[in-house]
Backbone as CSV, one residue per row, in Angstrom:
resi,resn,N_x,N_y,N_z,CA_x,CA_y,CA_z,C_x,C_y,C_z
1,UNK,-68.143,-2.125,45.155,-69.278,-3.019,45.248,-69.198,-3.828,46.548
2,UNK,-68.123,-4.030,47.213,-67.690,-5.071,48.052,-68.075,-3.794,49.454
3,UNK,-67.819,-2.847,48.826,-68.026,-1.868,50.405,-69.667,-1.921,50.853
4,UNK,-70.205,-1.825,49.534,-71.208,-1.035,49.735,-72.648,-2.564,50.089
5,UNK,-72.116,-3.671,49.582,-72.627,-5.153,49.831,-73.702,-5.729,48.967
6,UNK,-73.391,-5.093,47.948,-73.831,-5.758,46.957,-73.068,-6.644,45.984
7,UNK,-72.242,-7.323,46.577,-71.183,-8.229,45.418,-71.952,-9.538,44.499
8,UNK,-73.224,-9.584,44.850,-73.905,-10.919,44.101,-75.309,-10.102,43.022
9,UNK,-75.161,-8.515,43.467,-76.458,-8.050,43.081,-75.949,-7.982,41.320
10,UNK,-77.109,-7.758,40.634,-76.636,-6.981,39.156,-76.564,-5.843,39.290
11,UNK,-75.432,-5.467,38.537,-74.897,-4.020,38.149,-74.852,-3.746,36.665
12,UNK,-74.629,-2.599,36.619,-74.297,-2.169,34.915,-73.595,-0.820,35.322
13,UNK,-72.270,-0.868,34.524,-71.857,0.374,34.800,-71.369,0.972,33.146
14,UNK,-70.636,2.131,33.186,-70.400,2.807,31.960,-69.344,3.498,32.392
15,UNK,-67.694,3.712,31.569,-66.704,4.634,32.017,-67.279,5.220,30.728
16,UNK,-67.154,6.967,31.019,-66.937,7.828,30.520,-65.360,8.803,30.474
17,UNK,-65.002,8.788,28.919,-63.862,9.742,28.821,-63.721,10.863,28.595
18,UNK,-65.395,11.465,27.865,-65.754,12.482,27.419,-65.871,13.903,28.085
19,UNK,-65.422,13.825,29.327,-65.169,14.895,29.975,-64.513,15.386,30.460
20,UNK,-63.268,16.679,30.887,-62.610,16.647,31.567,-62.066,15.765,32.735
21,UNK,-62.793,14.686,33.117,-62.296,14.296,34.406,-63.068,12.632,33.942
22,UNK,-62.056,12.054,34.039,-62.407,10.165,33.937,-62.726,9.907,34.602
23,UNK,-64.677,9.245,34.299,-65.833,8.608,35.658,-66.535,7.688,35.332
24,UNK,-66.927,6.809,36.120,-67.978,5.799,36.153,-69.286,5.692,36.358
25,UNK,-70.073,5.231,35.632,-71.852,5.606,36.182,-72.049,4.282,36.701
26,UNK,-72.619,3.990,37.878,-72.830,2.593,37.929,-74.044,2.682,38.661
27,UNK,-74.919,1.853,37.948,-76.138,1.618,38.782,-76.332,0.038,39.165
28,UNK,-76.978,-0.193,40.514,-77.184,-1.726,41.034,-78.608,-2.106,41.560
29,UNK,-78.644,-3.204,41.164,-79.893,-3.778,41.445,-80.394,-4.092,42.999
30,UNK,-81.052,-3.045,43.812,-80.918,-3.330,44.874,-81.496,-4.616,45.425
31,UNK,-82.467,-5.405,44.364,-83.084,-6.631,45.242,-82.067,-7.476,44.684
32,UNK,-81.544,-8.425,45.826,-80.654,-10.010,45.501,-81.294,-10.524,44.835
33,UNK,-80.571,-11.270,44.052,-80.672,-12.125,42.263,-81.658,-13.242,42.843
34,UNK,-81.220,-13.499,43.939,-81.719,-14.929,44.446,-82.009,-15.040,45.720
35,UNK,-82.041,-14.471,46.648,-82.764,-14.602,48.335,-83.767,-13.318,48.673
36,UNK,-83.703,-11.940,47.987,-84.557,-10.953,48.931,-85.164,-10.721,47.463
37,UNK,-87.022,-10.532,47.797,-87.665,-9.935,46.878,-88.258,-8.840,47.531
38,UNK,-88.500,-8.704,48.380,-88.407,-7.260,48.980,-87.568,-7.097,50.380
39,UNK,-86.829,-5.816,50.528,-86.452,-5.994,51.906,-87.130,-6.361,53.216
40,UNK,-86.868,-7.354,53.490,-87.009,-7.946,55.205,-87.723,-9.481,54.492
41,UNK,-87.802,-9.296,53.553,-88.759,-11.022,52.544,-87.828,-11.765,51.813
42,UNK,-87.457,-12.427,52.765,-86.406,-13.465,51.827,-87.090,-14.871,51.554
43,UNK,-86.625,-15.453,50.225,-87.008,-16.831,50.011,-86.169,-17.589,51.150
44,UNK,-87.391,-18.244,51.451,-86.291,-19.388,52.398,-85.849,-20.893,51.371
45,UNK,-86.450,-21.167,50.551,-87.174,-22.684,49.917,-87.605,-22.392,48.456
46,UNK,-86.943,-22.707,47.564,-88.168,-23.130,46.203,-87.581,-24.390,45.935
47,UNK,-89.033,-25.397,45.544,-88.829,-26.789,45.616,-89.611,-27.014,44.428
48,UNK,-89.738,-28.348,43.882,-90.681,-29.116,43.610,-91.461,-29.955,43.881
49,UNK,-93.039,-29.447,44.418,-93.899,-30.311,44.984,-94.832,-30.591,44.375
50,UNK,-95.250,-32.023,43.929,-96.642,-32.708,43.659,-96.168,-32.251,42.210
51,UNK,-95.385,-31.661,41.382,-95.089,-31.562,39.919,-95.089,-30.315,39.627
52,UNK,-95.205,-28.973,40.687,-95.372,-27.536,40.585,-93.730,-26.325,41.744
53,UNK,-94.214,-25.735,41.459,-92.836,-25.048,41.793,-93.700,-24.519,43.098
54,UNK,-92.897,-24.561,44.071,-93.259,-24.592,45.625,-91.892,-23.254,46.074
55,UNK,-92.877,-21.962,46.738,-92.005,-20.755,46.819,-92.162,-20.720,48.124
56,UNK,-91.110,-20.883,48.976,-91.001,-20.883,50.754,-90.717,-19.382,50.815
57,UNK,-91.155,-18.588,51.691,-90.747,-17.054,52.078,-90.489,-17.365,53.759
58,UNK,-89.882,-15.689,54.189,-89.559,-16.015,55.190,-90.912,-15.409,56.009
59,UNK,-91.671,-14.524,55.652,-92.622,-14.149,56.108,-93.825,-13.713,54.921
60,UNK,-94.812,-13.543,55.669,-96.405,-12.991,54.565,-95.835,-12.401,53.443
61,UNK,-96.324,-12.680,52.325,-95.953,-11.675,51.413,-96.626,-10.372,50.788
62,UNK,-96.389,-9.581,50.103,-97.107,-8.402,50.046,-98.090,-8.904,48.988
63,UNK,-99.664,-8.114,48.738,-100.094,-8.793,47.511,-98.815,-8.955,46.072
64,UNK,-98.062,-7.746,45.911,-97.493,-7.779,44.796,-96.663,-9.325,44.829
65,UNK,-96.226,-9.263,45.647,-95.188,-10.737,45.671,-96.115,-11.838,45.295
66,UNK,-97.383,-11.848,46.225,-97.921,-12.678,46.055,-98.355,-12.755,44.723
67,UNK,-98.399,-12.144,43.674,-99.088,-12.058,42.634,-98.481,-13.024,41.499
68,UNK,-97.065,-12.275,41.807,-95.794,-12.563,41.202,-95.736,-14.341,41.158
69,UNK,-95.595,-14.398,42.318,-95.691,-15.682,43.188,-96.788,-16.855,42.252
70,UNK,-97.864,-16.632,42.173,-98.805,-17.022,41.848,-98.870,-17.435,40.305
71,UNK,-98.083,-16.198,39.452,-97.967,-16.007,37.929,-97.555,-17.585,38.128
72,UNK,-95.572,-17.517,38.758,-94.939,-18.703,38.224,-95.436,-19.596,38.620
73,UNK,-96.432,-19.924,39.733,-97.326,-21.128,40.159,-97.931,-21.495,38.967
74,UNK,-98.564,-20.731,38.328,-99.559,-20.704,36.992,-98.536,-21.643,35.917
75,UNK,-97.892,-20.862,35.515,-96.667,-21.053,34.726,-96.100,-22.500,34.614
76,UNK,-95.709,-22.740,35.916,-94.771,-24.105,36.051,-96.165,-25.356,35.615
77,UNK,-97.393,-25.109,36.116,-98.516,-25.865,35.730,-98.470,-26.563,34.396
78,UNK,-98.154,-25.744,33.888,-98.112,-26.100,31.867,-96.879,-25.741,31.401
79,UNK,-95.955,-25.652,31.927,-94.955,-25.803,31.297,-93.688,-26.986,31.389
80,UNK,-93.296,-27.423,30.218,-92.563,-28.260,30.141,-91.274,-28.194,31.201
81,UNK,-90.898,-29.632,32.021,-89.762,-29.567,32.852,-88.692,-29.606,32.370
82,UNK,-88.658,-30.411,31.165,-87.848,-30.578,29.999,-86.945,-29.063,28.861
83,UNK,-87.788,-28.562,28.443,-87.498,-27.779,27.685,-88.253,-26.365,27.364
84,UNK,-89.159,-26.187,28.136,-89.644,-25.061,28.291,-91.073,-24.744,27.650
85,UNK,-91.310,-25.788,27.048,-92.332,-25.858,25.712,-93.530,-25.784,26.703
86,UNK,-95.107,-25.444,26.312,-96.267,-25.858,26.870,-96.493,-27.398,26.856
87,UNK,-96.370,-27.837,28.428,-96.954,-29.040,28.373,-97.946,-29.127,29.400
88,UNK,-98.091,-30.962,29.823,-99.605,-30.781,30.461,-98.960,-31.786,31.936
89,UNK,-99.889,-31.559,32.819,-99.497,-32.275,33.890,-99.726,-33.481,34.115
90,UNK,-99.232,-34.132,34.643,-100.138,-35.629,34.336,-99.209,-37.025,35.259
91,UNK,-99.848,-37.815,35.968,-98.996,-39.032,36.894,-98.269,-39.662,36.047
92,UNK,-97.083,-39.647,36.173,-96.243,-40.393,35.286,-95.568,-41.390,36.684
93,UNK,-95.742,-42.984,36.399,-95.271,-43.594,37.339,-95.068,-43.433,38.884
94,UNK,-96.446,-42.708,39.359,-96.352,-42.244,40.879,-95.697,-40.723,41.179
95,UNK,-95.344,-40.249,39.776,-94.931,-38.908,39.872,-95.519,-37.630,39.291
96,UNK,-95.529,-36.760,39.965,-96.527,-35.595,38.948,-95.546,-34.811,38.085
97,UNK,-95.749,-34.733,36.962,-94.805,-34.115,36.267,-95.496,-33.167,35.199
98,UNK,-94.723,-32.197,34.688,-95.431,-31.268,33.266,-94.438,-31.925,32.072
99,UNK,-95.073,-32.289,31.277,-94.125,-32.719,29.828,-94.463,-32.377,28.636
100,UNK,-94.163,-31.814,27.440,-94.713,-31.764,26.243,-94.505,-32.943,25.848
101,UNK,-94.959,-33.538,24.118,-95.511,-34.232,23.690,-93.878,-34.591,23.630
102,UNK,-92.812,-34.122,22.961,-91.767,-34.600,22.349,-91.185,-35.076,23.932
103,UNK,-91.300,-34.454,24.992,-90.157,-34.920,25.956,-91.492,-35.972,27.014
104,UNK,-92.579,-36.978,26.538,-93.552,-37.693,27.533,-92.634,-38.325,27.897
105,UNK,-91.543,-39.350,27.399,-91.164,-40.195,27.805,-89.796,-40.210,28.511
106,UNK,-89.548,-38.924,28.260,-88.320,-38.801,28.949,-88.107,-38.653,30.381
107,UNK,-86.974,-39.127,30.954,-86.362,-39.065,31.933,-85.101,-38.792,32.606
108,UNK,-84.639,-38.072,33.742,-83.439,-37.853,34.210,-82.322,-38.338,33.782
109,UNK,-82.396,-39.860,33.564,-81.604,-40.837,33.190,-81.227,-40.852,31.671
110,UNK,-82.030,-40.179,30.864,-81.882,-39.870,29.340,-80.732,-38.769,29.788
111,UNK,-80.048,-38.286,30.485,-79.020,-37.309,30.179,-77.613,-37.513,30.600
112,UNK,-77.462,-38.747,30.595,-76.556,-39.695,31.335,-75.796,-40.058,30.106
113,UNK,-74.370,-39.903,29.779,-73.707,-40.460,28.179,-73.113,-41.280,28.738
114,UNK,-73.386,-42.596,28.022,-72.809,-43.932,28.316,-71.641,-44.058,27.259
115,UNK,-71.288,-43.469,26.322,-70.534,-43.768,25.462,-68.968,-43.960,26.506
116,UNK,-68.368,-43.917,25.811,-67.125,-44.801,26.260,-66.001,-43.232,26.261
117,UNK,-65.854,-42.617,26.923,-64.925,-41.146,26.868,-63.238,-41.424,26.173
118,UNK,-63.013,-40.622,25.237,-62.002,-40.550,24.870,-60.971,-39.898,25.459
119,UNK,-59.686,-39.943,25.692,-58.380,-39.322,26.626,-57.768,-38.407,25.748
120,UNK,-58.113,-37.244,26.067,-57.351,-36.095,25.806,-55.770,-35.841,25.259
């Protein structure tokens, strides 16, 4: 995997014993998990802007990308930042955010444990 330069891609492989001669099938995912969606198109940037998911490329994208592109634009719109649930967008204190009903009031700071840690 290391020769061939895919050490971050997904793989799946299979040893087989069932034949005269002990072998491996391995197939790999040629697009990177996380920088190339097509060759020569790498993400440069995904952010959060104005309360929506913001996709930086390094150049034009093909319609398909763009499509793709567009779905999770759709997507991040109504969906919860919190927990995944359908929520709605809306100014929360100068900020644009998506929240369902159970997580409106929550914040970053809700994931912070103040309790007092016990020593091992």
């Amino acid at each position: 995997m290391l020769r061939m330069a895919v050490r971050e891609h997904q793989a799946v492989y299979a040893l087989h014993r069932d034949t005269h001669n002990c072998h491996v099938h391995v197939a790999v995912n040629r697009v990177h998990p996380t920088t190339e969606i097509r060759r020569g198109l790498k993400v440069k940037g995904i952010r959060e802007k104005f309360g929506v998911l913001s996709v930086y490329l390094s150049k034009t994208s093909t319609p398909e990308v763009q499509a793709i592109l567009d779905e999770a634009h759709a997507a991040a719109m109504v969906t919860c930042e919190v927990c995944g649930a359908p929520g709605r967008m809306a100014d929360r204190h100068g900020w644009m955010s998506v929240k369902c009903d159970a997580h409106e009031n929550w914040s970053p700071a809700d994931c912070i444990d103040e309790r007092p840690r016990r020593r091992a």
